[in-house]
MDAnalysis code that builds the backbone (N, CA, C; Angstrom):
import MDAnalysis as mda
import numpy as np

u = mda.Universe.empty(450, n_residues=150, atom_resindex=np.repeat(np.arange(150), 3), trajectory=True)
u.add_TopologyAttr("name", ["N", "CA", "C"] * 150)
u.add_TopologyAttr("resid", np.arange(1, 151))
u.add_TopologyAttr("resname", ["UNK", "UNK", "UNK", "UNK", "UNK", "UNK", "UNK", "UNK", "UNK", "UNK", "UNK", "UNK", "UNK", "UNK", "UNK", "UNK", "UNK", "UNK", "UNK", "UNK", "UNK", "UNK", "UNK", "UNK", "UNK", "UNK", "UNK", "UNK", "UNK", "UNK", "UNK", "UNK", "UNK", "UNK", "UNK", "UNK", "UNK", "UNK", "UNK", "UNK", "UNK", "UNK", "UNK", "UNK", "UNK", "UNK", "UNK", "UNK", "UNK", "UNK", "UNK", "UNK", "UNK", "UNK", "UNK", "UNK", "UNK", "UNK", "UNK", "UNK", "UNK", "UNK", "UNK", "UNK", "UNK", "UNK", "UNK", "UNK", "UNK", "UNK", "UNK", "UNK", "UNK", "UNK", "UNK", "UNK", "UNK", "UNK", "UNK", "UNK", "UNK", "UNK", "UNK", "UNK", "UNK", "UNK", "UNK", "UNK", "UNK", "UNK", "UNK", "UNK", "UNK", "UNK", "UNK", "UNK", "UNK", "UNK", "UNK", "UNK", "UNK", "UNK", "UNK", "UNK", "UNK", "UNK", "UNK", "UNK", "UNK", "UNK", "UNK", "UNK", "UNK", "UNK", "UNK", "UNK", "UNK", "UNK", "UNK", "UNK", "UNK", "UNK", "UNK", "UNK", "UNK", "UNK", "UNK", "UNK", "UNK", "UNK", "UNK", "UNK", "UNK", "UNK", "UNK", "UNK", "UNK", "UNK", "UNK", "UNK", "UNK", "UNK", "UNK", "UNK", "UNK", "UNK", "UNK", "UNK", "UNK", "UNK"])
u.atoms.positions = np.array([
    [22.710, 25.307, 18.304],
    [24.004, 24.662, 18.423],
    [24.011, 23.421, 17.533],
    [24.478, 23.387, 16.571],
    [24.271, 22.344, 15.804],
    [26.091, 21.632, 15.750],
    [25.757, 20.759, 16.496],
    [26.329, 19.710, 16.929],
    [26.002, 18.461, 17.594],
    [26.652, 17.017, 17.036],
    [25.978, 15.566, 17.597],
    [25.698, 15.543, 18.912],
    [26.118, 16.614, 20.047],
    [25.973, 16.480, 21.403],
    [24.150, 17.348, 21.566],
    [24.094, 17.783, 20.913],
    [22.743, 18.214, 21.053],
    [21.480, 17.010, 20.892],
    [20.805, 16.731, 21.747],
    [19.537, 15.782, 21.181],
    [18.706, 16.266, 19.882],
    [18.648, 18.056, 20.281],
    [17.523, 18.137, 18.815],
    [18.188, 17.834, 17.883],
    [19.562, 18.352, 17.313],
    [20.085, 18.647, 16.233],
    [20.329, 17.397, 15.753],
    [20.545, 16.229, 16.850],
    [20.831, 14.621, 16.552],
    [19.670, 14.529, 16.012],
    [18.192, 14.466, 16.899],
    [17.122, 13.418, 16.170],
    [16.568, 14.394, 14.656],
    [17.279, 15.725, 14.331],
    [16.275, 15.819, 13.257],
    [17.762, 15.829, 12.096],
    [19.064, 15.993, 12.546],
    [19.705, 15.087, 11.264],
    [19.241, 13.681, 11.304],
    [19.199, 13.492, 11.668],
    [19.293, 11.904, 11.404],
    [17.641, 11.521, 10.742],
    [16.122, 12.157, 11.325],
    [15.554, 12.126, 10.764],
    [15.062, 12.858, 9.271],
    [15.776, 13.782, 8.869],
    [16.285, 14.075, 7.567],
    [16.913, 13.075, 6.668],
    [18.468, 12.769, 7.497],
    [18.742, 11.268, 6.704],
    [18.234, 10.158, 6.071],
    [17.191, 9.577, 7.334],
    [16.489, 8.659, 7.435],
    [15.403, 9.062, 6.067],
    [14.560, 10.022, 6.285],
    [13.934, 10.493, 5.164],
    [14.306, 10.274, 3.677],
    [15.740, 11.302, 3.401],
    [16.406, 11.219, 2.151],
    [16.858, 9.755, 1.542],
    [17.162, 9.105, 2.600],
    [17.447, 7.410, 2.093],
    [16.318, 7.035, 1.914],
    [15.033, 6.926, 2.130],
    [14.274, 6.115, 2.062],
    [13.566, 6.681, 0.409],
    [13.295, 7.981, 0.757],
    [12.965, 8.286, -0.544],
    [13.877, 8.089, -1.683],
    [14.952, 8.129, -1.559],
    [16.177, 8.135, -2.684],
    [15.851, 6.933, -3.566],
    [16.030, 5.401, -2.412],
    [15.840, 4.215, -2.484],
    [14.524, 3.521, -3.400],
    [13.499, 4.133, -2.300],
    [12.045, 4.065, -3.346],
    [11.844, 4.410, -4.645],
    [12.527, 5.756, -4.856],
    [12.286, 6.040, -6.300],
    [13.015, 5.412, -7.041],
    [14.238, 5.045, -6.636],
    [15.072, 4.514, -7.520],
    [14.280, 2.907, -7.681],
    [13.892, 1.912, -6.660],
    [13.347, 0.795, -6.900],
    [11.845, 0.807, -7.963],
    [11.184, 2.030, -7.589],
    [9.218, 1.849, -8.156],
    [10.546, 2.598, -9.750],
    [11.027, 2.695, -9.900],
    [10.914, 3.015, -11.377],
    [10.811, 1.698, -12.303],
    [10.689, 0.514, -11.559],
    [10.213, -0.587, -12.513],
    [8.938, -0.627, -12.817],
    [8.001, 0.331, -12.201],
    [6.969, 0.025, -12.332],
    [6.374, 0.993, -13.716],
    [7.145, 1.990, -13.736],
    [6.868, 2.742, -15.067],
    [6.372, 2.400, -16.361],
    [7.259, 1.113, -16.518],
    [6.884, -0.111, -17.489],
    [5.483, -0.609, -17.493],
    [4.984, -1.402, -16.611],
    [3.777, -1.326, -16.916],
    [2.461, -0.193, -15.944],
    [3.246, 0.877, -16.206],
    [2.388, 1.737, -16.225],
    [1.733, 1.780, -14.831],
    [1.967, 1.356, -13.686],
    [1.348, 0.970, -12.370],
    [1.790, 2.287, -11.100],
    [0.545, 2.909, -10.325],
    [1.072, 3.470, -9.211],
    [1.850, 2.241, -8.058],
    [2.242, 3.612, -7.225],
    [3.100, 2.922, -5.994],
    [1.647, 2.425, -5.237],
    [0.785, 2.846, -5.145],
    [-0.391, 2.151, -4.545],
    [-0.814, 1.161, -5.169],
    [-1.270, 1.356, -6.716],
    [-1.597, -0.128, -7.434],
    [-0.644, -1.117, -7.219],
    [0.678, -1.053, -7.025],
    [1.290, -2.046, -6.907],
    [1.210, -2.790, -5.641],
    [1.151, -1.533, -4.316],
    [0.923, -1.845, -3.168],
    [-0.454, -3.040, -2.633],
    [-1.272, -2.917, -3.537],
    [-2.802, -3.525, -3.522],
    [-2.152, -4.919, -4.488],
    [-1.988, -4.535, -5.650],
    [-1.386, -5.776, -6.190],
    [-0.659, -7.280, -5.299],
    [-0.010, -6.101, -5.226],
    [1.619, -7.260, -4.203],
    [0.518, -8.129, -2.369],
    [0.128, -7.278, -2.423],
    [-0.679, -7.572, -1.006],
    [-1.468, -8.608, -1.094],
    [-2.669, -8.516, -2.000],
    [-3.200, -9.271, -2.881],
    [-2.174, -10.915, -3.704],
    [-1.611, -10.604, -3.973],
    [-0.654, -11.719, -4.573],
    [0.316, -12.473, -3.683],
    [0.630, -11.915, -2.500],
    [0.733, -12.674, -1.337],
    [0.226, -12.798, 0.067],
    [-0.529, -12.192, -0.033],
    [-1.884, -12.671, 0.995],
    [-3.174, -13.060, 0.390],
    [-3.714, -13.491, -0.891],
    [-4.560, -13.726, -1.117],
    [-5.521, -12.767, -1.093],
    [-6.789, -13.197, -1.140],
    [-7.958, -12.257, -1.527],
    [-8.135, -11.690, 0.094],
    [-8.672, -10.203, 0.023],
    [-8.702, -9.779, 1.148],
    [-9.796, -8.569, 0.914],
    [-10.537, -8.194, 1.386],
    [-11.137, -6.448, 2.100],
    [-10.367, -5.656, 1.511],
    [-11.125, -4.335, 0.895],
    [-10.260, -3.232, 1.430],
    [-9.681, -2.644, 2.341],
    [-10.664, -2.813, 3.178],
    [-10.145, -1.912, 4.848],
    [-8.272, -3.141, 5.373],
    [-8.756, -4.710, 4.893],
    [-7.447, -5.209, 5.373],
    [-6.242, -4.740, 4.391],
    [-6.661, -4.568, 3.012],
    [-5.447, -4.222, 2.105],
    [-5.222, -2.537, 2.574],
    [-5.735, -1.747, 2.861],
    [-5.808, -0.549, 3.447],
    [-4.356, -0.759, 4.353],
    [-4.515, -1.519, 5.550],
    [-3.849, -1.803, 6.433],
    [-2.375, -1.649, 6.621],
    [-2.487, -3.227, 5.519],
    [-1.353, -3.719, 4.962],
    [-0.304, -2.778, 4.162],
    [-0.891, -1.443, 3.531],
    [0.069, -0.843, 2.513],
    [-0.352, 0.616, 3.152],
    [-0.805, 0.308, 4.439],
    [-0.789, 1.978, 4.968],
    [-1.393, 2.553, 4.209],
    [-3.146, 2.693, 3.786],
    [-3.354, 3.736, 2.648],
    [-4.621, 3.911, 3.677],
    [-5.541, 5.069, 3.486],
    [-6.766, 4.949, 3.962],
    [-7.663, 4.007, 2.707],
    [-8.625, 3.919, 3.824],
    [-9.926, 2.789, 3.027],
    [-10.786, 3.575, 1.787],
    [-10.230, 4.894, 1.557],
    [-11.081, 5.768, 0.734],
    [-9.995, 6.054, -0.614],
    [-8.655, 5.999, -0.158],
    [-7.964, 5.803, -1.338],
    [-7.626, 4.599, -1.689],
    [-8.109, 3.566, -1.577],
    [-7.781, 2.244, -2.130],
    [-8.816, 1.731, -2.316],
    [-10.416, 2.647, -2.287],
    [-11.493, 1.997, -3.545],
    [-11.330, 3.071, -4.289],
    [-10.479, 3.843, -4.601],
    [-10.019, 4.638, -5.460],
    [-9.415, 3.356, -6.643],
    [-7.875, 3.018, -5.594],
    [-7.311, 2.757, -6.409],
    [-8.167, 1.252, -7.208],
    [-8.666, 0.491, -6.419],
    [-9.152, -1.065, -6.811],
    [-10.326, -0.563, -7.806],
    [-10.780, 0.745, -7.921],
    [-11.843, 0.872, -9.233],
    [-10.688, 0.822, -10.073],
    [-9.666, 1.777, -10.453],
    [-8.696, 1.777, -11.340],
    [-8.233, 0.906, -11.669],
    [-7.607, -0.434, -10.837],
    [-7.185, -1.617, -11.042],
    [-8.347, -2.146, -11.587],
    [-9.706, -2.066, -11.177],
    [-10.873, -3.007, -12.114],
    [-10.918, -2.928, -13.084],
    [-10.989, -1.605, -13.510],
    [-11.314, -1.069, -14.724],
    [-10.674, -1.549, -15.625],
    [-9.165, -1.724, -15.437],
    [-7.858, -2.212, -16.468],
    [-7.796, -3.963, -16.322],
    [-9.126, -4.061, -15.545],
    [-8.871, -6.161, -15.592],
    [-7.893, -6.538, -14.924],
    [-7.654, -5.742, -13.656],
    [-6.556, -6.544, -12.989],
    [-7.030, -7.154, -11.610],
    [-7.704, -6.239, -11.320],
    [-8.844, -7.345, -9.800],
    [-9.952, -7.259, -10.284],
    [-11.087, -8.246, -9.188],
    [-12.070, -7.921, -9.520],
    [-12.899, -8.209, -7.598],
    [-14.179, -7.499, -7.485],
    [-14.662, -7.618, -6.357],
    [-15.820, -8.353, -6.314],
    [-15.927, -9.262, -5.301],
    [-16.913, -9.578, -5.407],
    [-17.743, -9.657, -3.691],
    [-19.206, -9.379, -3.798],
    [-19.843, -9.381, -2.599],
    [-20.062, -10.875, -1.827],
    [-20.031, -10.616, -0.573],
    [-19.840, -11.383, 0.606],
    [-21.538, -11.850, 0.414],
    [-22.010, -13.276, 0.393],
    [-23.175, -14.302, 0.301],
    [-24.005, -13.364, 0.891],
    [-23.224, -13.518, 2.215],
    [-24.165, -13.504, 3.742],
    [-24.401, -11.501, 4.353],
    [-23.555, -11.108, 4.163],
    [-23.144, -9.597, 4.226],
    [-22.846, -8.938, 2.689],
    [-24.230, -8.246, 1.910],
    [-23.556, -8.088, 0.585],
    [-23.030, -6.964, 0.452],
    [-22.911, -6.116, 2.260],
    [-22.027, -4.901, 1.881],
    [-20.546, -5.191, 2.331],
    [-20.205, -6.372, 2.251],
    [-18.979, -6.682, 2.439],
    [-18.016, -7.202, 0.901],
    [-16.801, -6.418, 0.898],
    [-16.482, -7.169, -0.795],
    [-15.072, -7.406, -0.679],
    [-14.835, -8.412, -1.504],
    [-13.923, -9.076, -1.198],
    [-13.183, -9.222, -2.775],
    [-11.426, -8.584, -2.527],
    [-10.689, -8.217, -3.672],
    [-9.843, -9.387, -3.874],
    [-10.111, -9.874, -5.405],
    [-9.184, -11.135, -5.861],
    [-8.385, -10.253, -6.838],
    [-7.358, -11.042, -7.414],
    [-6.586, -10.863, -8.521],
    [-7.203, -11.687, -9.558],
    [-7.237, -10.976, -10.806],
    [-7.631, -11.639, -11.846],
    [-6.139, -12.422, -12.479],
    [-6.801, -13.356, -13.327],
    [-5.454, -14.153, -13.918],
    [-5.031, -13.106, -14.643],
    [-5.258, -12.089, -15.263],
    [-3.904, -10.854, -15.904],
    [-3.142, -9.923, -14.479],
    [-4.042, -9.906, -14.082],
    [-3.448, -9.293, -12.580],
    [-2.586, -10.088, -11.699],
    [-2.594, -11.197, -11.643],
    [-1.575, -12.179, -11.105],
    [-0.452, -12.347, -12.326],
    [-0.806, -12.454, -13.290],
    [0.273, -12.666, -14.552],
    [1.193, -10.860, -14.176],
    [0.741, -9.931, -13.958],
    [1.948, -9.019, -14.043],
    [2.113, -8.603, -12.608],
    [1.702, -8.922, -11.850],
    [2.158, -8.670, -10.487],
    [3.557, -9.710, -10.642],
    [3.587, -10.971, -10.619],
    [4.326, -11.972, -10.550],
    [5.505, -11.419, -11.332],
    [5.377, -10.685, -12.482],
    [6.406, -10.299, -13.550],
    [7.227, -9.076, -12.747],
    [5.945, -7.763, -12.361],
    [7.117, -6.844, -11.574],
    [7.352, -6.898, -10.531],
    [6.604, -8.278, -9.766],
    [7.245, -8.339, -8.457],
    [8.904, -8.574, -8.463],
    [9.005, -9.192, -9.263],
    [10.237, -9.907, -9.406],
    [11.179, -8.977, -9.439],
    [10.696, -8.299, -10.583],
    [11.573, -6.798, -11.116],
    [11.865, -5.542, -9.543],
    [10.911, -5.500, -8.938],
    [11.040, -4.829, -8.047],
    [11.683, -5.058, -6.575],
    [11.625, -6.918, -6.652],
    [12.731, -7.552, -5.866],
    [13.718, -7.589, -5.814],
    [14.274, -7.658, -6.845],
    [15.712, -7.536, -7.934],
    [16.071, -6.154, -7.889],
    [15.614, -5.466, -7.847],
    [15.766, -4.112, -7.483],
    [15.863, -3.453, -6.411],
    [15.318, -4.394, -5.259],
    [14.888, -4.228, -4.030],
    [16.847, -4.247, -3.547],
    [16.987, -5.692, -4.026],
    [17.830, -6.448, -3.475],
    [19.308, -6.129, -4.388],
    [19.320, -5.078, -5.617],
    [20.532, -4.355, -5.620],
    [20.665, -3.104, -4.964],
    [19.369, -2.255, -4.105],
    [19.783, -1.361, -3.435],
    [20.630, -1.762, -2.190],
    [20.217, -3.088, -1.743],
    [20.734, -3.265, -0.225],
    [21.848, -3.515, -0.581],
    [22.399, -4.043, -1.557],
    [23.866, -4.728, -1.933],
    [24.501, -3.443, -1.110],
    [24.464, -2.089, -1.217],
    [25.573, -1.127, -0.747],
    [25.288, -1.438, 1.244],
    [24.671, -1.997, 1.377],
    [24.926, -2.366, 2.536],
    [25.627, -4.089, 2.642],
    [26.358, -3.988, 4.014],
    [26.713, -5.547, 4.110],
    [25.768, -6.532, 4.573],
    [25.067, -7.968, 4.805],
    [24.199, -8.481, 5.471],
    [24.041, -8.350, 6.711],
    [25.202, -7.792, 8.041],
    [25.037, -7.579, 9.150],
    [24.315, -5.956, 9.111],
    [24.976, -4.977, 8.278],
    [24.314, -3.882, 8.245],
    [22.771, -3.900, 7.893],
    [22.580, -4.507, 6.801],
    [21.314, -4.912, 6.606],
    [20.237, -5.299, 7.932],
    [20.898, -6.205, 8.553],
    [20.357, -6.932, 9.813],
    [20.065, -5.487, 11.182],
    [21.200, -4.816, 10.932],
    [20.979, -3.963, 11.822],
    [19.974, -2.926, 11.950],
    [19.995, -2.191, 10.334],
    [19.029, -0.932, 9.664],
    [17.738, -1.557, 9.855],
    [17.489, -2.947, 9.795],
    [15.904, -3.672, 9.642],
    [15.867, -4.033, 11.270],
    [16.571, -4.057, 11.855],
    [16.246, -4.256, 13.618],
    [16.057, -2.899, 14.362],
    [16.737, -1.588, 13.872],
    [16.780, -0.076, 14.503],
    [15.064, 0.729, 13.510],
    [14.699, -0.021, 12.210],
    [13.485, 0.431, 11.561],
    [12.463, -0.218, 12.527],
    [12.463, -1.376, 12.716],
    [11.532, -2.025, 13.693],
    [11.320, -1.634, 14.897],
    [12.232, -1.192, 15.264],
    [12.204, -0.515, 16.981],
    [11.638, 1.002, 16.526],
    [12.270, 1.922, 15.674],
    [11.853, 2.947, 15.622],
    [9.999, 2.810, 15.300],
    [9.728, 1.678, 14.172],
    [8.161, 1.913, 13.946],
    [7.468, 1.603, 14.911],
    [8.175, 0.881, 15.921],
    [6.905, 0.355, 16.499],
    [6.702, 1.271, 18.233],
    [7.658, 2.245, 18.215],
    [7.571, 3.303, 19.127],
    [6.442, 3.803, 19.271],
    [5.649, 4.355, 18.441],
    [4.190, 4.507, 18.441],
    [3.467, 3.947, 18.943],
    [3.716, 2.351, 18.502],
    [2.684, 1.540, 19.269],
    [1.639, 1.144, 17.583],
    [1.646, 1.274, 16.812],
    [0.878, 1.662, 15.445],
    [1.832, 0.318, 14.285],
    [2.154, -0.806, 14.553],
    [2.958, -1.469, 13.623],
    [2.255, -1.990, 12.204],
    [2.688, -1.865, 11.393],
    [2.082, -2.509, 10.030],
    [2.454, -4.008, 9.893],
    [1.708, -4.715, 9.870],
    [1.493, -6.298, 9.474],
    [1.801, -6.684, 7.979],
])
C-alpha cells in the first residue's frame, strides 16, 4: 500500500529522500576538491586535523567516521605527498601522533574555504529556520542509535 498513512512506505520514502539529498549535496560540494586532487577522506583527515589539531588515528578515525585501517591508508597517502607527517609518542613509541605539515595547512585552509562556500550555497535553497530545523531532526535521527559523532 504505498501511501503516507502506511509507517513502512513513510520511513523508507523518506529514507530514500534523505539518502538522495545528502548524496546529491555532497557531490555537488567535494567537487572542490577535484582541484587539488584530494579524496573525500583526505580531506576528512585534513579538515579534522586543521581544526582539532594534532591527533591519533584511531581519534581522527572517529571524528570522520572511517575505520582505523582506512585512515593509515589514507595518512600514508597524505605523507607521501608532504601533507602530514607522524610522529611517535616519547613514552609509548607505538603510539603516533598526526600533525599537518606547513603545505598541508597551506591547502587545507585554501579548500576549506572553498568547500565552506560551497557548503553554504547549498543551504541557501533552504531558509535559516529550515536550516535550524533539518540540523535539529539530523541530530535526533543520529543519535537514535545511541553511536553520535563528535
Amino acid at each position: 500500500m504505498k501511501t503516507t498513512d502506511n509507517p513502512t512506505y513513510r520511513a523508507l520514502n523518506t529514507y530514500t529522500k534523505l539518502m538522495r539529498a545528502a548524496e546529491s549535496v555532497t557531490t555537488r560540494v567535494h567537487r572542490v576538491l577535484a582541484g587539488p586532487k584530494l579524496t573525500i577522506s583526505q580531506f576528512g583527515v585534513l579538515e579534522a586535523l586543521y581544526h582539532k589539531g594534532p591527533l591519533c588515528q584511531r581519534d581522527i578515525a572517529t571524528k570522520i567516521l572511517k575505520s582505523t585501517g582506512n585512515i593509515t591508508l589514507v595518512v600514508d597517502n597524505l605523507e607521501k605527498i608532504g601533507l602530514v607527517r607522524r610522529e611517535r609518542d616519547c613514552e609509548d613509541r607505538r603510539f603516533l601522533t598526526i600533525y599537518l605539515t606547513e603545505s598541508g595547512t597551506t591547502l587545507i585552509a585554501t579548500v576549506f574555504a572553498d568547500v565552506e562556500a560551497a557548503i553554504v550555497t547549498e543551504m541557501d535553497s533552504l531558509s535559516g529556520n529550515d536550516q535550524e530545523l533539518l540540523g535539529n531532526l539530523c541530530k535526533k535521527l543520529g543519535k537514535k542509535g545511541g553511536v553520535v559523532p563528535t
